[in-house]
N, C-alpha and C positions, 0 to 999 in steps of 0.2 A: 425317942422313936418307938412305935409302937410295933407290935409282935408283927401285924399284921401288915406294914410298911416296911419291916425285916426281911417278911418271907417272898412278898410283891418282887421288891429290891434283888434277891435271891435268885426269882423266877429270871427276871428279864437278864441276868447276866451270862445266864444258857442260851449261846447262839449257834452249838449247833447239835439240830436237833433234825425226825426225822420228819417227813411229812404226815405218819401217823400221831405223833407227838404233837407239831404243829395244831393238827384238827384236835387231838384231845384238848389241848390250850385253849382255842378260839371255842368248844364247845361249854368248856366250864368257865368261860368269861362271857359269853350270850346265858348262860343261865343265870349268874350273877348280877349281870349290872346291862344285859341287852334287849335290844327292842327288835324285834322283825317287823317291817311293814308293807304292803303289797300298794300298788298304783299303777294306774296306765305306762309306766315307765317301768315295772315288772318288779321284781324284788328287792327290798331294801333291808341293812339293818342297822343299828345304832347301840354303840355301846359309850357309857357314860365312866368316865375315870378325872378321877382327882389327882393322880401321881403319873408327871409328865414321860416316867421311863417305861410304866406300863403302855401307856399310849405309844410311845416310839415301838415297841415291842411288838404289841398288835400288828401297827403298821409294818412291818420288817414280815412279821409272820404270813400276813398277806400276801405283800409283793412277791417274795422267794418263794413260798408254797405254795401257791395258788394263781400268781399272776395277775391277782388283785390290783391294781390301785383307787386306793383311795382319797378321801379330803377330810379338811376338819371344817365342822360345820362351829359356830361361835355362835 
């Protein structure tokens, strides 16, 4: 396993965290691996992940902080 699916790993087993935490997370995960997109249906963004516990993570950080829900697009 690699250093950097150690610390991934790591990250996501912090659940509880604060909502400024929250935003620092989803900020340094749109700069790394996210997309913003704008359309007639108004703001979008997309972030791309290979390790299914970051992804669950995101999603969690969403719904609780934010009141987001989202989907997984394939």
């Amino acid at each position: 396993m690699s250093f950097s699916a150690k610390v991934k790993g790591e990250i996501c087993r912090y659940i509880d965290i604060s909502k400024e935490e929250a935003l620092a997370e989803l900020s340094a995960i749109m700069k790394g691996s996210g997309t913003i997109g704008f359309s007639g249906k108004g703001l979008s963004f997309r972030i791309t992940t290979e390790n299914p516990a970051s992804a669950r993570h995101i999603f969690t950080i969403l719904k609780e902080h934010f009141d987001i829900h989202s989907k997984i697009n394939g």
